[in-house]
DODO-420831 format. One record per residue (C-alpha): x negated, z, y negated; residue number from 1; residue in one letter. Coordinates in Angstrom, 3 decimals. Layout:
BEGIN
- X,Z,Y,NUM,A
...
end
This chain:
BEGIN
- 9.548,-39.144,13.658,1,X
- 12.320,-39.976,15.915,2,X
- 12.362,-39.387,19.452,3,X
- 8.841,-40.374,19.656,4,X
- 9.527,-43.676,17.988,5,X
- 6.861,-44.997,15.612,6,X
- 6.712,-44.746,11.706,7,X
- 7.460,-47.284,10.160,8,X
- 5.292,-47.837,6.789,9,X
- 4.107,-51.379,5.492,10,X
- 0.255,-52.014,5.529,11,X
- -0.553,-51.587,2.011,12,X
- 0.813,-47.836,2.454,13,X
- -0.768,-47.354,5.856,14,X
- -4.064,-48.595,4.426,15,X
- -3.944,-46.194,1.736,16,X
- -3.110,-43.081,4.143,17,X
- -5.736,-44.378,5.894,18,X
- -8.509,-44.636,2.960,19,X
- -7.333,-40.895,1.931,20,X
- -7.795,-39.385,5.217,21,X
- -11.207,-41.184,5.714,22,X
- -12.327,-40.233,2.020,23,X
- -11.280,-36.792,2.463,24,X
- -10.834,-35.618,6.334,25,X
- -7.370,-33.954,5.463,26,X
- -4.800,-34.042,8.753,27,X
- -1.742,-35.792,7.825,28,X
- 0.456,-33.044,7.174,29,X
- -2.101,-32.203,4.516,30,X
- -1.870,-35.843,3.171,31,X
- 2.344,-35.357,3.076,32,X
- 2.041,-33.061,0.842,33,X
- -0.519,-34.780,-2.148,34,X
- 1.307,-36.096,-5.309,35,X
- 0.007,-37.988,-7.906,36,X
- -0.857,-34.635,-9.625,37,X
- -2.884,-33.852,-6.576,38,X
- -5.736,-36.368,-7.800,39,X
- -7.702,-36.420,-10.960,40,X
- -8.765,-40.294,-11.023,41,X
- -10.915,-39.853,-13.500,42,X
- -12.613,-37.212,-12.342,43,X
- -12.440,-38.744,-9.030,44,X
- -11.274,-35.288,-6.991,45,X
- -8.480,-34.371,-4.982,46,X
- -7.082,-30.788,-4.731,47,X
- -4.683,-29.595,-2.125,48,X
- -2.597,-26.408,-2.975,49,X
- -3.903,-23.260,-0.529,50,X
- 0.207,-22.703,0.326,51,X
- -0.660,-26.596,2.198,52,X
- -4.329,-26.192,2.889,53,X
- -4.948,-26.022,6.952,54,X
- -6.755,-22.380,6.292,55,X
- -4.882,-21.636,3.393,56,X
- -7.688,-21.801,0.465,57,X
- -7.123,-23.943,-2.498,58,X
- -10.032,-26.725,-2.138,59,X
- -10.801,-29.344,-5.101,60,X
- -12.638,-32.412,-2.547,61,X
- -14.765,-35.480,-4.737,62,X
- -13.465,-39.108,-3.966,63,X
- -15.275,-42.387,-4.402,64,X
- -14.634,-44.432,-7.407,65,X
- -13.142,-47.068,-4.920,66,X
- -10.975,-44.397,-3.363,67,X
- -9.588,-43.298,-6.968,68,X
- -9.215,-47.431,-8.081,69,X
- -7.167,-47.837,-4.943,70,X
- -4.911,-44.669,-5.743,71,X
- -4.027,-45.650,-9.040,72,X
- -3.333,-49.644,-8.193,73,X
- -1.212,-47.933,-5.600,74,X
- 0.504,-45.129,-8.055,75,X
- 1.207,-47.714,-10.857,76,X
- 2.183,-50.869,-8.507,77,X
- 4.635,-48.947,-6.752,78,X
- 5.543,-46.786,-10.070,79,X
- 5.241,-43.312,-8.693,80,X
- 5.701,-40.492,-10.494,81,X
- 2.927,-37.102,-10.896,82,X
- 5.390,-34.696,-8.742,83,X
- 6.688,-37.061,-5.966,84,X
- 5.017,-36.785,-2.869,85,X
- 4.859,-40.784,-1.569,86,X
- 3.684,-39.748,1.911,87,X
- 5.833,-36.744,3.098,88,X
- 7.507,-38.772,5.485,89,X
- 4.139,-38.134,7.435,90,X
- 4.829,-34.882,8.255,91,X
- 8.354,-35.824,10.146,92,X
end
């Protein structure tokens, strides 16, 4: 952010954000740092890296089937690739 001012993200993206914190209580600099990769959709489960992780342990988290519909509408709408990270701006 600068100088306090507010992010600016459009409400389809904030909604998302949103839904993933909700679904699985990570902080947003967790959240920054998901990819793609980070989610197995079919599986439904998320899994942030321990080098990102709040207390520094790898942790695989389930999702709801809504959760994982929403990710990949969101992932193949907006065409994003397994290794980009769409929300890293969160952590600025």
């Amino acid at each position: 952010r600068n100088g306090g001012d507010k992010m600016e993200i459009d409400g389809e993206t904030r909604a998302v954000v949103y839904a993933v914190a909700l679904g699985t209580g990570f902080r947003r600099e967790e959240i920054a740092t998901l990819t793609p990769r980070s989610f197995d959709l079919k599986g439904k489960t998320v899994t942030i890296e321990a080098k990102r992780a709040k207390n520094r342990k790898a942790d695989t988290l389930p999702i709801t089937a809504e959760l994982a519909a929403m990710l990949a509408e969101y992932f193949r709408k907006h065409q994003i690739k397994a290794t980009v990270r769409p929300w890293q701006h969160l952590s600025e």
